[in-house]
N, C-alpha and C positions, 0 to 999 in steps of 0.2 A: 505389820510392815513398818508402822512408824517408830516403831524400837529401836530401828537400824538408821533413822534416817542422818542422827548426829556423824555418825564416821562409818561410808559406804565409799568402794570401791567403784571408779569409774562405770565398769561395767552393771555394778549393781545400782548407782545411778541410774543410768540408761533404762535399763529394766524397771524400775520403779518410778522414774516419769512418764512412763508409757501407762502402767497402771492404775497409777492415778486418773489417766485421762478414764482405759472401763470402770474406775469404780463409781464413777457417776450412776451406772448403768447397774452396776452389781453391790449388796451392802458391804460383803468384805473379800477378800481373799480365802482360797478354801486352804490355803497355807502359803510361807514365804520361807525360800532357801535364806538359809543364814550366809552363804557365802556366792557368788558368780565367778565362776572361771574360766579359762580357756581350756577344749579340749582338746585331745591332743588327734582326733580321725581328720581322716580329710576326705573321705570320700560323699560327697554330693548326693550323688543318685542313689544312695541308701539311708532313705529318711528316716528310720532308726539310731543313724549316725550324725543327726543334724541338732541332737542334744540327751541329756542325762541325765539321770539323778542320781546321785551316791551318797548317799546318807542324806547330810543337811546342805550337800554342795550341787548346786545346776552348774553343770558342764556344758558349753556351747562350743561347736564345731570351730576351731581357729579359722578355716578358711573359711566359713562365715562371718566370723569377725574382720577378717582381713580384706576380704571382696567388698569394696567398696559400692557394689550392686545389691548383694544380700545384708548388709550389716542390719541397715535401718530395721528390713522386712521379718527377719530374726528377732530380733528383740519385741516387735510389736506379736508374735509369734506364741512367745516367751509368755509375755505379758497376760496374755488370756487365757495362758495354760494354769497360770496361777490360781483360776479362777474355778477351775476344776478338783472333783478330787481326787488327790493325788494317785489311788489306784485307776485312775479313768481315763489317763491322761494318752493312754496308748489304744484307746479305742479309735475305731476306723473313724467314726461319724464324729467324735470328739477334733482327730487331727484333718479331719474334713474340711471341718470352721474354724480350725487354729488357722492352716494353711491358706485358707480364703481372706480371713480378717485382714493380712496384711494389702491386699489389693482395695480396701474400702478405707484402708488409712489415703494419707496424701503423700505417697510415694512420689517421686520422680518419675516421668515418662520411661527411665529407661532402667529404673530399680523393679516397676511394675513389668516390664516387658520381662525382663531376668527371672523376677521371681515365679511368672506365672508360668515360662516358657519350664523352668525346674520343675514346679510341682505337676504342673503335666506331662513331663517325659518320668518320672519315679512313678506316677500315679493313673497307666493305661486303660485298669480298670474303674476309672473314677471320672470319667470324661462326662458324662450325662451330668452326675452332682457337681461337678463343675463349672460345667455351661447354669447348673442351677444357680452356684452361687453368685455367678457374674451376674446372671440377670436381678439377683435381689438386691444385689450390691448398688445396680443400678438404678433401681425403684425404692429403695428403704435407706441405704449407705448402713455404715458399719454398725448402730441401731438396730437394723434387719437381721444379721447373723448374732447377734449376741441376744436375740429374742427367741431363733433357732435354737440358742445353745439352752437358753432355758426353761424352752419347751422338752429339748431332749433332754436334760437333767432333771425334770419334773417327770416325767417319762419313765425315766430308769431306775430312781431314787424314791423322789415321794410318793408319787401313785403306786409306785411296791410297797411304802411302810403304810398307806392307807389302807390296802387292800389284805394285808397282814395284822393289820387293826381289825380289819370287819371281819374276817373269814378263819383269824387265831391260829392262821397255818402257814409255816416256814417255808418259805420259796428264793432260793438265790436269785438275786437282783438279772436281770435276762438285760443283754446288749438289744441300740435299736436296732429294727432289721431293715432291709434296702426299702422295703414297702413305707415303711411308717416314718424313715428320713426325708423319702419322697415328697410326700402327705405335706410335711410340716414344712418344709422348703414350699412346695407349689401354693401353700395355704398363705404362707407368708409374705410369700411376693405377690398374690391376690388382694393380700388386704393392703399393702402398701403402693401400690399400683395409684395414681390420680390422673386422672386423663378427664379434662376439663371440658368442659363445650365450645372453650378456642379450641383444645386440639384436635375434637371432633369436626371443627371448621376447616384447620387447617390438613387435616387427612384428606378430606374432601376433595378440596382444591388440590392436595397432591396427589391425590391418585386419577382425578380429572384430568389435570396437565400432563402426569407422569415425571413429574422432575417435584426434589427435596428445595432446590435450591432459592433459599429465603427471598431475594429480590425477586424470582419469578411469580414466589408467592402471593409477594405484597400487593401485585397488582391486583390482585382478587380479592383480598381481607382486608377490611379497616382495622387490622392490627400496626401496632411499631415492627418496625424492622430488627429491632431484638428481642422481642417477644415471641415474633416467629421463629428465628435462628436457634433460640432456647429451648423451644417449646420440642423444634424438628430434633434437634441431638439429644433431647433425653428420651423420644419416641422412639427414636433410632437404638440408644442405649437397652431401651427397656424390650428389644424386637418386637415393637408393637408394629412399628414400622420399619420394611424394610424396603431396601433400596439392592437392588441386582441386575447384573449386566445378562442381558439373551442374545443367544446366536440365530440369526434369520434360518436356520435351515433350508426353508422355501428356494433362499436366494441361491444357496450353496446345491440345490438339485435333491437335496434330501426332504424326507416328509419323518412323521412320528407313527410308527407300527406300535401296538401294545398286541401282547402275548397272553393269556390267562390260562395256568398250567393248575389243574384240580385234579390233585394228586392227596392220597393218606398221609397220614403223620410218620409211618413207617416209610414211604415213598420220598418226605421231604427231607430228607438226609440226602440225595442225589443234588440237590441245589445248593450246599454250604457252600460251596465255591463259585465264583464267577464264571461263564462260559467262555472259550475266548475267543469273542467275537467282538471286532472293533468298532460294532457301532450298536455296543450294546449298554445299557445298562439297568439295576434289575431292583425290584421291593421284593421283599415276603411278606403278605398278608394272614393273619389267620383268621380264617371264618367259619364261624362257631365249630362245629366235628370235625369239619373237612378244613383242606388249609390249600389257597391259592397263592401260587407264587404268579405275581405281577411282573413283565417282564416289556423294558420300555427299551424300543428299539428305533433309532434316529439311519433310516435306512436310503436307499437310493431309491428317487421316486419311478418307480419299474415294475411292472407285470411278474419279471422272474422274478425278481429280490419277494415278492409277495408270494409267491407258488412257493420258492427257497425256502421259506417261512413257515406254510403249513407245512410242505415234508418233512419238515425237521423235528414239528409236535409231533406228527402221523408216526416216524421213528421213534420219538419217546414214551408211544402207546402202544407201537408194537411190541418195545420190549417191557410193558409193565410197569412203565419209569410214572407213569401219568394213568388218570382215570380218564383224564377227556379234555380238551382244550378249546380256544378260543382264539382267533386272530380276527384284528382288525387295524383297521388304517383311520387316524383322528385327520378331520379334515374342518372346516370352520371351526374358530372355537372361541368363546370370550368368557373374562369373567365378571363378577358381578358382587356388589357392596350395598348393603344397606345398614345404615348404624340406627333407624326408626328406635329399635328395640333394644340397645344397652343404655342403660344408666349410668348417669356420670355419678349420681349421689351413692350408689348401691355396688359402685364400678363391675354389675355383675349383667349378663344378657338374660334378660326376660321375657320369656315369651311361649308360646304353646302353640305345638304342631297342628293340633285342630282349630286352632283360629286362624293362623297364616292357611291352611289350606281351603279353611271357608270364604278369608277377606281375597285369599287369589281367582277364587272363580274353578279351582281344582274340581271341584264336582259339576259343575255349570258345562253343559252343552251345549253350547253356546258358539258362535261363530269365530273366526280366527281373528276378524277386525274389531271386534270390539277386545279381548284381551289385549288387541295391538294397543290402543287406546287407552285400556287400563295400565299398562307397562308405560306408556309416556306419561302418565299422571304419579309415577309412585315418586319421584325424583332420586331413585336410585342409580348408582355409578356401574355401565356398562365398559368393560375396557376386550375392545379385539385383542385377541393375543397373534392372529396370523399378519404379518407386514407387508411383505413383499412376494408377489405370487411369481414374478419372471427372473430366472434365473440369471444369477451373476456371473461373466464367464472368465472378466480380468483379475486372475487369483494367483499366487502362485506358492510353492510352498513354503515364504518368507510367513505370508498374509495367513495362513494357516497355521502356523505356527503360533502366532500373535491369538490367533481364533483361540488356540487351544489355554493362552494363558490368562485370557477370561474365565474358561471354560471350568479352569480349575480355581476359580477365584482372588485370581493376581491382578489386579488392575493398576497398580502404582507403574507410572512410564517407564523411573528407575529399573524397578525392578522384574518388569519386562524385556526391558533393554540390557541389562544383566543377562539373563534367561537365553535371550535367541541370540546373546554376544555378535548384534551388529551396534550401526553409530547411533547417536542418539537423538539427532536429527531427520535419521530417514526412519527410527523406530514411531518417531513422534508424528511425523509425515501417514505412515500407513496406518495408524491410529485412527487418524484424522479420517482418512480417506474411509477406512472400514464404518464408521460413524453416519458419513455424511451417505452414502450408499446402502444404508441401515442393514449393514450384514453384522454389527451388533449394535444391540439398542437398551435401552434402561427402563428395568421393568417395578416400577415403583408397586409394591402392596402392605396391607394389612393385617394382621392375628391379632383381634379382640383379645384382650384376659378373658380366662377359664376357656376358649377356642382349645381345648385340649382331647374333645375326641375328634377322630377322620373317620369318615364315610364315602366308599365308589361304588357307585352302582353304573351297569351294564345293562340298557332298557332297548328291546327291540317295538321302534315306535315308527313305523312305516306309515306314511301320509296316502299312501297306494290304496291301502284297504278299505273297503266302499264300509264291512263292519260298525255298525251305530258305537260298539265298542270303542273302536279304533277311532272314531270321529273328533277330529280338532284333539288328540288324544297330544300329540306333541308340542303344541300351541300351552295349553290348558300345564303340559307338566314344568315347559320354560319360563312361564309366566307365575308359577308355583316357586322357580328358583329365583325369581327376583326376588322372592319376599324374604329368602333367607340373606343371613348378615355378609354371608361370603359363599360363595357357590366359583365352580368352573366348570363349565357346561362344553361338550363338541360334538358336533357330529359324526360318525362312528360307523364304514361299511367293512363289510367280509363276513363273518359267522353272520350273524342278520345285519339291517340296517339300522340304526337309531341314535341316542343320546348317549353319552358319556356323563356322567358327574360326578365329582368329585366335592367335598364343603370339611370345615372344620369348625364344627360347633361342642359346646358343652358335651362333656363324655356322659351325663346323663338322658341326652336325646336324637343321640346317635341311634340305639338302638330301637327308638321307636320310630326314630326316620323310616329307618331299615323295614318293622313290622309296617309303617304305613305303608309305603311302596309297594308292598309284598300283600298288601289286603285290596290297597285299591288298584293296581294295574291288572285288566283283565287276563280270565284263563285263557291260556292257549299259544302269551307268546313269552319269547327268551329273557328271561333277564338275571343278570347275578349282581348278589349284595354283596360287600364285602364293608364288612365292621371292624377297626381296627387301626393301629397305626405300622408304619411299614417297620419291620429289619431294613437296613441298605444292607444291599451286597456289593456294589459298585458305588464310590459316593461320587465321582470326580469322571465327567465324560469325557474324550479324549476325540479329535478326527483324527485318524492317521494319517501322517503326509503323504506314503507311500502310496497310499490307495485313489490319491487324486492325481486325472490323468487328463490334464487340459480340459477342464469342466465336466468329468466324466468319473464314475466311481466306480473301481475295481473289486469287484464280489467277489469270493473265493468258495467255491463248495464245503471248504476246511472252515469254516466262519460258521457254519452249523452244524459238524460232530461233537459228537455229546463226548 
């Protein structure tokens, strides 16, 4: 590279002040164009077309060059492909971290917004490693993906000529595969992850109060007022912590129905599509042989709409769609935090399922007041998730509107008031009013690092039953969910009565969750596991204006043909 530096073309400038900044990070270049020019494509959305090589000349897309949103992001692009070798430079996983790199440089707010909004519309199937590389971008900066790249060049490269070293046998070098991109992405933003024992303070207090916003904080923490401010936006960055707006339902007449449809692998091919019911929306779980489609429905709180509900399973068992179903209606419900057990030195969760089950009293028969008693001594964070039990009836379908562009994750007033194209005054007014009536409200939580497997279970745990089994049997397994780091716990009638839970812990101890529940709840009554993380089928829930009728929900029998 430094053979050229005496007389370099603008453009090859550009390029090679960028490079210099990775070679900090890399010893040299795996090669450099003798020449940079402009190309003559203009097509965008075919990243194929966003650069070249022909012979000794890199060709870059003119209207790259000329966009004064993508120039910078291009070149920083550029610059790390160099770094690569030359035949590699067109692998998926390779233009993965070319295309990321530039968002962990110091782009402008509106070159980053350009660039990223491009490579996620060229790149549909790349959404998941994307959200990856944001989040490592966010915890490691541009350090973290160039540690990725030379994990997957070590990968592809060396550990083949090692392995052709020891074993004297010719094997073409094998691309990474999605799995092992995965791996090194999630590995990576694990290790680069810091989360301090202020920020475990400051979670605390925020998910206590339920508000991010650092002056509410201070009042709680002998921290500086910019220590907290800092600490919250890169918590936020890294989704350790998140911050989300909820819709009362309660307040609106509606309640949450869940649907549990256990159906064969042959069978799940009837659910790729969404059903079209407008107060529906849905997970697919798989669990273990068999596969549960989870089906979460935000329905009118009503006798029929629940009867509506099972005929509608009962129809997709009669025609063979389903092996057997499940309805119920979630009724109390809160969830629960305990950070006891992650390490800040180790930033990893430590802990073991047979000692949280022994320090909770899980085996203990023991009376309901004294677990009450144990649960006020753990100082772990309870947070209600039900708000408002009496319904709201001054609505109307401006205010719903507005519902639905929470609902879909729009909260800027701008661009709200864009959306339902009224003034920006009375958009800001009904804002206001939906707030202060808590028909929506801000629901502050938590995901530890490594919280990467999910666990639901389905537990029929009736307080009725005189059963020595059954005794303090629900007391005994809520007081079990306190001890874990994140749990969401409801209560749960229609197929039987009992718990709902839900947690996301280490995907190493998911599954022993699952065998312990299934060893220690007695024979005889309901309950289903489900290990796994969901499919969406529906990502973004919708009220229909049309269906609200002066505080009243309009059902349609067409709302559950299959």
């Amino acid at each position: 590279m430094e053979s050229y530096l005496g007389n370099l073309t603008q453009l090859e400038n550009e390029l090679y002040e960028k490079a210099k900044v990775i070679k900090q990070y890399f010893h040299e270049t795996k090669y450099s164009p003798k020449r940079v020019e402009p190309g003559i494509g203009f097509e965008l959305n075919n990243e194929s077309k966003w650069s070249k090589f022909v012979g000794e000349t890199l060709f870059i897309n003119q209207k790259m060059l000329q966009g004064v949103h993508y120039r910078n992001a291009i070149f920083w692009r550029e610059a790390i492909l160099l770094f690569v070798p030359k035949q590699m430079r067109d692998s998926w996983w390779v233009r993965l971290i070319a295309n990321a790199y530039p968002l962990s440089m110091k782009l402008s707010n509106i070159e980053h917004e350009k660039w990223e909004k491009l490579w996620r519309e060229i790149s549909p199937d790349l959404q998941v490693y994307i959200d990856s590389c944001k989040l490592l971008i966010s915890s490691a900066g541009s350090p973290g993906l160039l540690k990725v790249l030379k994990q997957g060049l070590y990968k592809t490269q060396y550990q083949h000529e090692e392995l052709v070293k020891k074993r004297l046998a010719n094997k073409q070098t094998s691309d990474l595969d999605p799995h092992e991109m995965s791996l090194i992405l999630s590995n990576t933003f694990q290790e680069s992850v810091n989360i301090s024992d202020n920020a475990i303070d400051i979670m605390n207090i925020a998910l206590i109060k339920q508000t991010i916003k650092p002056k509410e904080l201070e009042k709680n923490l002998s921290l500086h007022h910019g220590t907290i401010a800092k600490t919250v936006k890169k918590l936020l960055e890294m989704n350790v912590l998140i911050k989300k707006y909820r819709i009362n339902y309660l307040a609106l007449g509606l309640t949450q129905f869940m649907v549990l449809l256990i159906c064969t692998k042959k069978q799940r091919v009837y659910f790729r599509t969404p059903i079209r019911n407008p107060f529906l929306y849905t997970h697919k779980f798989i669990c273990l042989n068999a596969c549960v489609i989870t089906q979460f429905y935000v329905g009118p709180k009503t006798k029929d709409y629940y009867k509506k509900l099972v005929n509608y399973c009962q129809n997709l068992k009669e025609k063979n769609q389903i092996v057997e179903f499940h309805v119920f209606e979630l009724h109390s419900a809160f969830r629960s935090y305990w950070f006891k057990y992650f390490n800040t030195r180790t930033k990893s969760l430590n802990f073991n399922l047979n000692d949280i089950a022994i320090e909770s009293g899980l085996f203990d028969n023991v009376s309901t007041e004294t677990h009450k008693e144990k649960s006020n001594l753990l100082g772990n964070i309870v947070i209600p998730t039900r708000i408002v039990e009496t319904k709201y009836f001054d609505l109307d379908s401006l205010d719903l509107k507005i519902l639905n562009q929470f609902m879909t994750g729009i909260y800027n007033r701008r661009a709200i008031q864009k959306n339902i194209k009224k003034d920006m005054n009375e958009t800001v007014q009904r804002i206001k009013k939906l707030f202060e009536n808590k028909i929506i409200y801000e629901d502050i939580q938590v995901i530890l690092p490594r919280s990467d497997g999910e666990i639901s279970a389905y537990l029929e745990v009736n307080s009725n039953k005189t059963s020595k089994n059954h005794n303090n049997l629900r007391e005994r397994i809520i007081n079990f969910c306190y001890h874990l780091p994140h749990v969401y716990c409801g209560e749960i009638n229609g197929t039987f009565n009992g718990l709902m839970l839900f947690s996301r812990l280490p995907s190493f101890i998911t599954m022993g969750m699952a065998e312990l529940f299934n060893w220690y709840l007695p024979d005889g009554i309901n309950t289903q596991i489900i290990v796994g993380r969901p499919e969406i089928q529906k990502d973004k829930d919708e009220l229909f204006v049309s269906r609200w009728n002066n505080g009243d929900w309009i059902v349609s029998d067409e709302d559950f043909e299959f």
